[in-house]
N, CA, C and O atoms as a CHARMM CRD file, in Angstrom:
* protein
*
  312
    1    1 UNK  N    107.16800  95.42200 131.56300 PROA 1      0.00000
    2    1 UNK  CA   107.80500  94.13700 131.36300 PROA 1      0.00000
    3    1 UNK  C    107.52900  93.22800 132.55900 PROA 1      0.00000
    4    1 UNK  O    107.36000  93.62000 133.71400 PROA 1      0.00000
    5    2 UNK  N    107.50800  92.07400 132.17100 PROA 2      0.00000
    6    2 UNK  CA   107.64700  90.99300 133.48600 PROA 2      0.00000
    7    2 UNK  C    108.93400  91.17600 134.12100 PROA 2      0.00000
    8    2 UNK  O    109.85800  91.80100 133.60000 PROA 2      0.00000
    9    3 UNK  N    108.98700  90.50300 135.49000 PROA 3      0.00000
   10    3 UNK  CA   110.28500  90.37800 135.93000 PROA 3      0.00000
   11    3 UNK  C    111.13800  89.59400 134.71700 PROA 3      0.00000
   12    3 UNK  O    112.02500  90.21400 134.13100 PROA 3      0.00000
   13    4 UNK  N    110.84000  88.23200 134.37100 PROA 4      0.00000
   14    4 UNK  CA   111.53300  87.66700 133.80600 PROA 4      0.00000
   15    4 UNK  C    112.23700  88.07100 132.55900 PROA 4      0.00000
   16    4 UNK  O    113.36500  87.61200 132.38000 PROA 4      0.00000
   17    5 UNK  N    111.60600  89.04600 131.47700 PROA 5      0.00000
   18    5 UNK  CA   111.84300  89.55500 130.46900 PROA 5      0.00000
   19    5 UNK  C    112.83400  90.59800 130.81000 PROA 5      0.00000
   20    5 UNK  O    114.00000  90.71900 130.43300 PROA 5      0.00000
   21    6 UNK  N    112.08900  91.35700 131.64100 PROA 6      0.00000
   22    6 UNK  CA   113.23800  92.26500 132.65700 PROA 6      0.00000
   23    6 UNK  C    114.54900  91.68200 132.66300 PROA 6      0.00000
   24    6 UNK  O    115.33300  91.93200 131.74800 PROA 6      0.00000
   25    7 UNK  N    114.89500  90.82500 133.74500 PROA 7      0.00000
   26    7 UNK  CA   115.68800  90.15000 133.68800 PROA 7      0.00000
   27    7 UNK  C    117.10400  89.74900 132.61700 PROA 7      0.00000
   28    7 UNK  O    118.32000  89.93500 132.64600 PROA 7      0.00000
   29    8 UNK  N    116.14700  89.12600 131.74300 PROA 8      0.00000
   30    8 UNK  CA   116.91000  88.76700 130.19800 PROA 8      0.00000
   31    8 UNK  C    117.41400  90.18500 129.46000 PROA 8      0.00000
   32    8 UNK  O    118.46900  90.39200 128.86000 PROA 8      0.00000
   33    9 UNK  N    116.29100  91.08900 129.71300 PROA 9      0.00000
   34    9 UNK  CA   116.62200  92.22600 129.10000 PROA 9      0.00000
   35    9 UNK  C    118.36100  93.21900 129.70000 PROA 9      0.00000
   36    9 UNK  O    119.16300  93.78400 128.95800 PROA 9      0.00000
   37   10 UNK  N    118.42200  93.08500 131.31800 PROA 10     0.00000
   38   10 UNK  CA   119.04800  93.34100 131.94100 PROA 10     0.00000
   39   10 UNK  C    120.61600  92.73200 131.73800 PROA 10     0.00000
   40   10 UNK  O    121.76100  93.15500 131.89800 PROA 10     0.00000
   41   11 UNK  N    119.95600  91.46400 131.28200 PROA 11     0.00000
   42   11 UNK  CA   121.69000  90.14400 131.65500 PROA 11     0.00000
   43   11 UNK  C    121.68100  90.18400 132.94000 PROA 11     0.00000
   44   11 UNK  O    122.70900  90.49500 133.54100 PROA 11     0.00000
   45   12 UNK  N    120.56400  89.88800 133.57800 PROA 12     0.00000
   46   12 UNK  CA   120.49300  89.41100 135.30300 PROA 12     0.00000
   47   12 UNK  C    119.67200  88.37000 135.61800 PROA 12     0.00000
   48   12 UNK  O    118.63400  88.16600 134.98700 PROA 12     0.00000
   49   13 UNK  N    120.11700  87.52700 136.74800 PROA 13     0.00000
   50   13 UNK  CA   119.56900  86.24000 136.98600 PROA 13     0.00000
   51   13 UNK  C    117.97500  86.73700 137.85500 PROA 13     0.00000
   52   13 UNK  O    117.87700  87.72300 138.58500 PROA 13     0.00000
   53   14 UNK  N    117.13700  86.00600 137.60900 PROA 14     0.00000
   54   14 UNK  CA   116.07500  86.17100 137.56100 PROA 14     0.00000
   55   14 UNK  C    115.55700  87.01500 139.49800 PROA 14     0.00000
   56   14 UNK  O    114.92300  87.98500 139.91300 PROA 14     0.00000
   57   15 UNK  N    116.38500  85.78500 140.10300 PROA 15     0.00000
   58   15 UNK  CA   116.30400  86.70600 141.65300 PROA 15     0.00000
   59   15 UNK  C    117.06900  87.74600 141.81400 PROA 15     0.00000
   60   15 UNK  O    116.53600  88.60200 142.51900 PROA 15     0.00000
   61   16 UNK  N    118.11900  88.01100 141.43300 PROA 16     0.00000
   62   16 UNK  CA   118.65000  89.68000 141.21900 PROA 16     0.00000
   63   16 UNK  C    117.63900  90.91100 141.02500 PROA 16     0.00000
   64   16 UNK  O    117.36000  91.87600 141.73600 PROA 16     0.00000
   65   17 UNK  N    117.09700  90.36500 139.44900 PROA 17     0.00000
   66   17 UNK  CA   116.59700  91.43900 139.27600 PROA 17     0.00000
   67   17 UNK  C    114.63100  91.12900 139.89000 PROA 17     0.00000
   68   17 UNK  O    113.64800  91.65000 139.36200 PROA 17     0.00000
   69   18 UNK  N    114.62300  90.54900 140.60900 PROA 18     0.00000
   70   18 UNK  CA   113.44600  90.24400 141.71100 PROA 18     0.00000
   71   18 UNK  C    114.07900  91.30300 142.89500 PROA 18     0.00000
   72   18 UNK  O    113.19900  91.77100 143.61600 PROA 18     0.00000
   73   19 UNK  N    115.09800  91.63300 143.12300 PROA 19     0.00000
   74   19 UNK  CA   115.42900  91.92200 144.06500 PROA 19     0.00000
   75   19 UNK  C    115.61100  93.49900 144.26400 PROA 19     0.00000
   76   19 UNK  O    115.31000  94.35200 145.09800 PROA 19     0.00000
   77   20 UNK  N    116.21500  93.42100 143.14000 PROA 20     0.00000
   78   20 UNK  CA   116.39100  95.35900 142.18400 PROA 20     0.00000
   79   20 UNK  C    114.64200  95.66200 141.96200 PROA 20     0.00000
   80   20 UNK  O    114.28400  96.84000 141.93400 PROA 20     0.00000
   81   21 UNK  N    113.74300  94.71000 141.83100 PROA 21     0.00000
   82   21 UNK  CA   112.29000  95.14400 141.45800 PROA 21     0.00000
   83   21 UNK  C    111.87200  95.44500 143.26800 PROA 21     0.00000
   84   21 UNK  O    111.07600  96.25800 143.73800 PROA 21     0.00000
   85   22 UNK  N    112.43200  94.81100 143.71000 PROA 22     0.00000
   86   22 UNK  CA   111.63100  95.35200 145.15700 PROA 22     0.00000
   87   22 UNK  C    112.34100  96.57800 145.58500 PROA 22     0.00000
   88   22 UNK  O    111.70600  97.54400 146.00800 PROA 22     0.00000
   89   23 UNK  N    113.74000  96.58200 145.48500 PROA 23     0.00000
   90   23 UNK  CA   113.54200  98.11600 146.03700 PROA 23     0.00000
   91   23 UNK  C    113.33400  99.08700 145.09900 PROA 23     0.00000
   92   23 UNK  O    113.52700 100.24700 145.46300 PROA 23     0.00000
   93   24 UNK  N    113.11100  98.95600 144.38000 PROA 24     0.00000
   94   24 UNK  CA   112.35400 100.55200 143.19600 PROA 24     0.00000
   95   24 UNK  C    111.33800 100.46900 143.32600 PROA 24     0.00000
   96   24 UNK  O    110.63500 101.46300 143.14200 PROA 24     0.00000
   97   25 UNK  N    110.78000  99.25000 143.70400 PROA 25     0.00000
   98   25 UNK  CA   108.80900  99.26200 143.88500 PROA 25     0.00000
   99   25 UNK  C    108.79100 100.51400 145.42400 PROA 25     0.00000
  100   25 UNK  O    107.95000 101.39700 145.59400 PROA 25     0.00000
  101   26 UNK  N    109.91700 100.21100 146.29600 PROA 26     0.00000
  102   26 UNK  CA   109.51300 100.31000 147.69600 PROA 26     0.00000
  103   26 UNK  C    110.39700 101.99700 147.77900 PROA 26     0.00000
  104   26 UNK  O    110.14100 102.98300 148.47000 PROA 26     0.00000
  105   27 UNK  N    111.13400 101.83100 147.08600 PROA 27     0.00000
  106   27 UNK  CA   111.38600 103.59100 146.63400 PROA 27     0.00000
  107   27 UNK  C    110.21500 104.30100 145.95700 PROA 27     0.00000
  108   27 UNK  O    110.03800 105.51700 146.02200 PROA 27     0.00000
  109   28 UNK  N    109.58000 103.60500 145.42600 PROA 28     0.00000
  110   28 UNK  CA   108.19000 104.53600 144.37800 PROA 28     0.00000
  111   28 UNK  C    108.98900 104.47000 143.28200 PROA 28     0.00000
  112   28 UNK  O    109.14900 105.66800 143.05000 PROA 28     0.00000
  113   29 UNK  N    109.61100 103.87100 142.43600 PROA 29     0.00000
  114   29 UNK  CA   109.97300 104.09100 141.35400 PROA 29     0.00000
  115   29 UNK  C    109.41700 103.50000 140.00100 PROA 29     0.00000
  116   29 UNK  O    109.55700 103.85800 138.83100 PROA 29     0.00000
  117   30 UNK  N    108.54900 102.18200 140.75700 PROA 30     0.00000
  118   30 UNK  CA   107.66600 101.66700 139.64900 PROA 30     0.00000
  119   30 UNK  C    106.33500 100.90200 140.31800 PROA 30     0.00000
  120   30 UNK  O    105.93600 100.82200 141.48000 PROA 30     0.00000
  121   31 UNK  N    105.89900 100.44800 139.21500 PROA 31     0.00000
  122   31 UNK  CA   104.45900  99.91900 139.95500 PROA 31     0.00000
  123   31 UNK  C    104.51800  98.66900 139.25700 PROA 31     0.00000
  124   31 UNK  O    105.40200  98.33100 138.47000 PROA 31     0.00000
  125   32 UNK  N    103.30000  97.86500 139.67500 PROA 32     0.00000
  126   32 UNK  CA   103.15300  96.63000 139.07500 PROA 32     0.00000
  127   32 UNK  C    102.12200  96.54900 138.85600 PROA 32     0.00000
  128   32 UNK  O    101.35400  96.74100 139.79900 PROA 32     0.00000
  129   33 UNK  N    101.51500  96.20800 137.43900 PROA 33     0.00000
  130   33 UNK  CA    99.85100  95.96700 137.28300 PROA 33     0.00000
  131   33 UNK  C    100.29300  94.89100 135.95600 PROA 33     0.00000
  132   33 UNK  O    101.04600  94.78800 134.98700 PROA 33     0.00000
  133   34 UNK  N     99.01000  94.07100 136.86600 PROA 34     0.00000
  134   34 UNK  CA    99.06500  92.68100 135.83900 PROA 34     0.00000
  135   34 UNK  C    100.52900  91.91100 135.76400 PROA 34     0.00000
  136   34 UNK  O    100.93400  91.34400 134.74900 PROA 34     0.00000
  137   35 UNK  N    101.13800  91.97700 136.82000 PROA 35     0.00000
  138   35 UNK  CA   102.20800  91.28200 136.15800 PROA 35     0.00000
  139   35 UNK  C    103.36700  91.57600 135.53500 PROA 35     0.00000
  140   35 UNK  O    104.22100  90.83200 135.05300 PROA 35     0.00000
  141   36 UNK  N    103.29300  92.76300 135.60300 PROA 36     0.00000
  142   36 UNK  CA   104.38200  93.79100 134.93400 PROA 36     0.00000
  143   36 UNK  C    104.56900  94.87000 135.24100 PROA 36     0.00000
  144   36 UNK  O    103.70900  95.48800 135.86800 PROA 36     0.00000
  145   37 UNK  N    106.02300  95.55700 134.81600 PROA 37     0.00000
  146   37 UNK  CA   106.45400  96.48000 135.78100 PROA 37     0.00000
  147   37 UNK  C    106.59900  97.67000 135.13200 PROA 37     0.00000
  148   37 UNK  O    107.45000  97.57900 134.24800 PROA 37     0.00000
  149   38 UNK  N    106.00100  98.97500 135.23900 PROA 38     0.00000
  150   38 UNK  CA   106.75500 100.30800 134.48400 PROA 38     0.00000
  151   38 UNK  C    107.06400 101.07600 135.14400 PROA 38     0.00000
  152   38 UNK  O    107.12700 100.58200 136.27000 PROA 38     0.00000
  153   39 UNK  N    107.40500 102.38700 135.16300 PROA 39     0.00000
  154   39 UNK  CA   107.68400 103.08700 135.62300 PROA 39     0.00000
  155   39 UNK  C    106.57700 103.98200 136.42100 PROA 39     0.00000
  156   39 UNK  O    105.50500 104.18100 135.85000 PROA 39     0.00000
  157   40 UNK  N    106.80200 104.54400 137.76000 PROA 40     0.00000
  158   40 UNK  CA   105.55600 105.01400 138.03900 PROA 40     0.00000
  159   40 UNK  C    105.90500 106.56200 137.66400 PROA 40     0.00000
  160   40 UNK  O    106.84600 106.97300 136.98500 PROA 40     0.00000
  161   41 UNK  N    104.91500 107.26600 138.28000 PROA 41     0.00000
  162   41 UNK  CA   105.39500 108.92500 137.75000 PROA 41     0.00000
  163   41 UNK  C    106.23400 109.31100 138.21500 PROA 41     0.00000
  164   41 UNK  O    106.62500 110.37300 137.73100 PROA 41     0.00000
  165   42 UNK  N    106.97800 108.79200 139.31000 PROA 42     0.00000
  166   42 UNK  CA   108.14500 109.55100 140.03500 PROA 42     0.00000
  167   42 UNK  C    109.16800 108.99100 139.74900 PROA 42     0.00000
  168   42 UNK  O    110.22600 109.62000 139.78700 PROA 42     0.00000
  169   43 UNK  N    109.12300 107.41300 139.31700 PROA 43     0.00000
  170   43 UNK  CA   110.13200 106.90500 138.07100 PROA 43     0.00000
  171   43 UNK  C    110.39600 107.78400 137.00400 PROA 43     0.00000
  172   43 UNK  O    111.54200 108.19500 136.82600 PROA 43     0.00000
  173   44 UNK  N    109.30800 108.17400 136.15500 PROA 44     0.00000
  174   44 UNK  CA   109.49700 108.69500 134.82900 PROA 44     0.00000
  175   44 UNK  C    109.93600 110.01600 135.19100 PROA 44     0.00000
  176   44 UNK  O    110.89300 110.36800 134.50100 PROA 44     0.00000
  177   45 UNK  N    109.54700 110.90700 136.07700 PROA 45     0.00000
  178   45 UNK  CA   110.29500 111.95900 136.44200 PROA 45     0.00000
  179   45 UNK  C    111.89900 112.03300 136.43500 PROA 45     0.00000
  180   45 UNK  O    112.46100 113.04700 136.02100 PROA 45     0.00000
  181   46 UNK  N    112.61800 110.92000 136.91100 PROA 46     0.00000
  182   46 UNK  CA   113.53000 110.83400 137.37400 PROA 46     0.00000
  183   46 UNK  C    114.53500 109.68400 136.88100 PROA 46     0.00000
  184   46 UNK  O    115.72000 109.58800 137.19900 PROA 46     0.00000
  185   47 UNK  N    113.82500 108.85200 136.05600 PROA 47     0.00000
  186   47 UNK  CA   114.54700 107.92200 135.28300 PROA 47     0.00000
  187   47 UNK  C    114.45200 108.27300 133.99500 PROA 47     0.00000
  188   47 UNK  O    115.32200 107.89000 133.21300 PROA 47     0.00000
  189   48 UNK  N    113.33500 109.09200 133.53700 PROA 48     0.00000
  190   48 UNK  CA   113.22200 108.91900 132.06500 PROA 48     0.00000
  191   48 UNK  C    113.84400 109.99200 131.01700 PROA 48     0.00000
  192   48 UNK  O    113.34400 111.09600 130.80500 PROA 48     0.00000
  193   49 UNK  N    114.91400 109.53200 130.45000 PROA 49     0.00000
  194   49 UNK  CA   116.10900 110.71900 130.03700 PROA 49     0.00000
  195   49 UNK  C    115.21800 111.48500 128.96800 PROA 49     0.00000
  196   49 UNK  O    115.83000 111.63900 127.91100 PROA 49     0.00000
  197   50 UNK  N    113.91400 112.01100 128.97100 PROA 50     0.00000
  198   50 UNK  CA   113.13400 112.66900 128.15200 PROA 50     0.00000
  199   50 UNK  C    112.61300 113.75400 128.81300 PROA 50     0.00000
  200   50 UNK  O    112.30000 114.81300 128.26900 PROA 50     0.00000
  201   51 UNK  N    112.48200 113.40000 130.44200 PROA 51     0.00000
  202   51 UNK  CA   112.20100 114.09400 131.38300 PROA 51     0.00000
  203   51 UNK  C    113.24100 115.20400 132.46800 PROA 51     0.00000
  204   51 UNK  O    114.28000 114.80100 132.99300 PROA 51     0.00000
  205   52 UNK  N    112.71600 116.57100 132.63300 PROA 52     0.00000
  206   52 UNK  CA   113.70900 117.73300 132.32400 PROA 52     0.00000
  207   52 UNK  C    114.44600 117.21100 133.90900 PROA 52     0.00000
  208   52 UNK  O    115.63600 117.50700 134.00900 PROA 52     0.00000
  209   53 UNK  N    113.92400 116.59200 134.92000 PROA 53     0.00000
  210   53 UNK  CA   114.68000 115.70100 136.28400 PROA 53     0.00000
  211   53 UNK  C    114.99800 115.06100 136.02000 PROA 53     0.00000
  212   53 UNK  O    114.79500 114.30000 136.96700 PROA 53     0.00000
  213   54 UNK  N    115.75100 114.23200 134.93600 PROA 54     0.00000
  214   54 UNK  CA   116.09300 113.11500 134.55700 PROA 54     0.00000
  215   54 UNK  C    117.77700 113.18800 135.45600 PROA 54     0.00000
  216   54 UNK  O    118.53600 114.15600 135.44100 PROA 54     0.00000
  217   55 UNK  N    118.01700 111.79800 136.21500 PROA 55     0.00000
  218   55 UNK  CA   118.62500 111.86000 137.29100 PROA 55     0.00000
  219   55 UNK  C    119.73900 110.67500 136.87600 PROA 55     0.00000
  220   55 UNK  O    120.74500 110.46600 137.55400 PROA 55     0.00000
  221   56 UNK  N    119.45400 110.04700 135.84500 PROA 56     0.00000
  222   56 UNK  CA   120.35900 108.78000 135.34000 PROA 56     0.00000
  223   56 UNK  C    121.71100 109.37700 135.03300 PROA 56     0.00000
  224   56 UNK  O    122.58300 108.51600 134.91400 PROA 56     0.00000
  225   57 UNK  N    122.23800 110.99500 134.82400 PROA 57     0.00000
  226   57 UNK  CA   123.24500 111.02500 134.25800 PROA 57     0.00000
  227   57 UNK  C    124.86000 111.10800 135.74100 PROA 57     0.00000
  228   57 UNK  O    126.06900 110.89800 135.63400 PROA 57     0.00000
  229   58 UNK  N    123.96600 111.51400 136.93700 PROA 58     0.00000
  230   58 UNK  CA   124.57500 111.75600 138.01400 PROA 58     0.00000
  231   58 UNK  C    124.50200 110.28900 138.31500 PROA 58     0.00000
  232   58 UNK  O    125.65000 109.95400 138.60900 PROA 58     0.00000
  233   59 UNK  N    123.75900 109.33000 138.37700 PROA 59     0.00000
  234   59 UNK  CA   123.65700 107.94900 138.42200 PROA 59     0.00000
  235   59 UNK  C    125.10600 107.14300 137.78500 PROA 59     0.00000
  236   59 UNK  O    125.97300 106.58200 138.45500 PROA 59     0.00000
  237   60 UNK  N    125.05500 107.27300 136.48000 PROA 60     0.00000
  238   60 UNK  CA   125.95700 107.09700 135.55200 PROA 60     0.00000
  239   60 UNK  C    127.39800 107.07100 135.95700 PROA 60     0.00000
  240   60 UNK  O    128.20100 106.14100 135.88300 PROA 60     0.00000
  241   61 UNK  N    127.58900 108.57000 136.50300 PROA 61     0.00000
  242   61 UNK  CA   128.73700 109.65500 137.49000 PROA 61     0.00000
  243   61 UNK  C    129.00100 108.80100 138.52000 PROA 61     0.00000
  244   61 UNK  O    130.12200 108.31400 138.66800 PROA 61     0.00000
  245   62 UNK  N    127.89700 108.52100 139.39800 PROA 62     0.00000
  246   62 UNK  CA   128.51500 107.13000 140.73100 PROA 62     0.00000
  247   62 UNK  C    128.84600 105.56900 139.92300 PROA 62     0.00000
  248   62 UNK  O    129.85200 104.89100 140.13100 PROA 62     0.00000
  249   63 UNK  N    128.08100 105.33200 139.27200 PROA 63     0.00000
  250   63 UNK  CA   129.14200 103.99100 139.14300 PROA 63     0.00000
  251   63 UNK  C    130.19700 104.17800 138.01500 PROA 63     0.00000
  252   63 UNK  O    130.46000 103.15500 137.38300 PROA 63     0.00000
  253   64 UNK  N    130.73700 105.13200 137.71800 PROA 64     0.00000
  254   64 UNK  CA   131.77200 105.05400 136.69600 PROA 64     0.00000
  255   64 UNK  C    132.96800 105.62900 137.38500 PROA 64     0.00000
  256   64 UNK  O    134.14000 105.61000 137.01000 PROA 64     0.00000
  257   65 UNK  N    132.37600 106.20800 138.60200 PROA 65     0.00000
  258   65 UNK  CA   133.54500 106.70200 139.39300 PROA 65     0.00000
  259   65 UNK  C    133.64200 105.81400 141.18500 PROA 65     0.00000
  260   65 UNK  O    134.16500 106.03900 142.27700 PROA 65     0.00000
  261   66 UNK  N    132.93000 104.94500 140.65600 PROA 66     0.00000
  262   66 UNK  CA   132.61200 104.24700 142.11400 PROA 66     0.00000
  263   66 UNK  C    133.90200 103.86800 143.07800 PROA 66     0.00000
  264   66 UNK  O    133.75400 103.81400 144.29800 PROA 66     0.00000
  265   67 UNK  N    135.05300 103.63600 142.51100 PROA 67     0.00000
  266   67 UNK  CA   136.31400 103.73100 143.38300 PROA 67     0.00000
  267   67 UNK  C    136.90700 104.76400 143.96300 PROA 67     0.00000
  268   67 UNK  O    137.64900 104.67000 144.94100 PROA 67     0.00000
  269   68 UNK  N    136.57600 105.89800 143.32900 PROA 68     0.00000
  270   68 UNK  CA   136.71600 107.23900 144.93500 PROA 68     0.00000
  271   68 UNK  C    135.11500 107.30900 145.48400 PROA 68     0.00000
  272   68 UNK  O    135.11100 107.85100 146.59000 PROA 68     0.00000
  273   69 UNK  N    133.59200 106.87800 144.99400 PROA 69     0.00000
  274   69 UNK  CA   132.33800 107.15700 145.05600 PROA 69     0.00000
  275   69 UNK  C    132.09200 106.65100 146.32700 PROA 69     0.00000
  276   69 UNK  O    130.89600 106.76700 146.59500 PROA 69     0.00000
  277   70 UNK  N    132.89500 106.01100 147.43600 PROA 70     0.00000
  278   70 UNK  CA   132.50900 105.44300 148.62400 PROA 70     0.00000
  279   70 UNK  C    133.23400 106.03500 150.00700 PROA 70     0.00000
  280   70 UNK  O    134.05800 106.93500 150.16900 PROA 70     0.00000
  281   71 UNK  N    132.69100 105.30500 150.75000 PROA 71     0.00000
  282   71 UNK  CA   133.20600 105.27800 152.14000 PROA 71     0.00000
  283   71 UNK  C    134.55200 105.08300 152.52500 PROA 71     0.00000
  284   71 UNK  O    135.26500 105.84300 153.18000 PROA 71     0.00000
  285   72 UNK  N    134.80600 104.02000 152.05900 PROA 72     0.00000
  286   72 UNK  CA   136.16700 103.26100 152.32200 PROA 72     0.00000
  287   72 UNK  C    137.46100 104.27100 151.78500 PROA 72     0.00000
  288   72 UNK  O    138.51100 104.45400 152.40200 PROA 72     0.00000
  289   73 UNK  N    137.07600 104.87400 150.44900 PROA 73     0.00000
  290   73 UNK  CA   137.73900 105.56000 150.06200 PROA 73     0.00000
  291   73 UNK  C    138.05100 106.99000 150.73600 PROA 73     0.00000
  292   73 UNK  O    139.20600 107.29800 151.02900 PROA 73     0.00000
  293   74 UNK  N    137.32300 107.55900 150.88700 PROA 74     0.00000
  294   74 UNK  CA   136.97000 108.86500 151.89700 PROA 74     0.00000
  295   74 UNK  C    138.08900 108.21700 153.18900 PROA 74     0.00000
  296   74 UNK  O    139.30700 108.37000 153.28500 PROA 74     0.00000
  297   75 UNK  N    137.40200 107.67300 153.83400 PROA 75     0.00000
  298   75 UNK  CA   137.90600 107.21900 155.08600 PROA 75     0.00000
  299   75 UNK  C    139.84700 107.34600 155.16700 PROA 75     0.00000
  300   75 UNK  O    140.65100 107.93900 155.88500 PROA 75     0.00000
  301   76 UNK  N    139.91600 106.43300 154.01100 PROA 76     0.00000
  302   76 UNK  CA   141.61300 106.49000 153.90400 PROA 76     0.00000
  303   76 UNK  C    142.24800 107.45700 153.41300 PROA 76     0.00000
  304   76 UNK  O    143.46700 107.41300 153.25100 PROA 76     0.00000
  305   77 UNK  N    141.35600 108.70200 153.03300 PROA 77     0.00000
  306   77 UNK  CA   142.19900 109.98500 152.67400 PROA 77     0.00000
  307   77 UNK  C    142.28200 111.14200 153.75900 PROA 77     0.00000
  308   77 UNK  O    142.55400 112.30800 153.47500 PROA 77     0.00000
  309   78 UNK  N    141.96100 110.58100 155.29100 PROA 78     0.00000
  310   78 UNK  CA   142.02200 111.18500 156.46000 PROA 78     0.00000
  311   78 UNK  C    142.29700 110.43300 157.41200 PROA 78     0.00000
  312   78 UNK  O    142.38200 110.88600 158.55300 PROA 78     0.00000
């Protein structure tokens, strides 16, 4: 996908998800050819819920539990 389609696809404003594209590019998580973005192999390893490392469900686990999932929280239970 383009960023921009990305984007729309997401429900994110166009520099957001410019911004989410740079750090997954700079993690290795995708590549860019021509203009568009997929997944690279260590993406699809690890993003692609088809794939036996598929890592989205512990992903899922931090932001659905993200109010004990931090620092701040930890911190104030000691």
């Amino acid at each position: 996908m383009t960023s921009a389609l990305l984007a729309k696809y997401l429900g994110l404003k166009l520099r957001a998800t410019q911004a989410l594209i740079s750090c997954a590019a700079t993690l290795g998580f995708i590549k860019c050819l021509n203009n568009k973005y997929e997944l690279s192999s260590l993406g699809k390893a690890y993003l692609d819920s088809k794939s036996p490392s598929y890592y989205g469900k512990v992903l899922d686990l931090l932001i659905q539990e993200h109010s004990i999932m931090n620092y701040e929280y930890i911190k104030k239970q000691f």
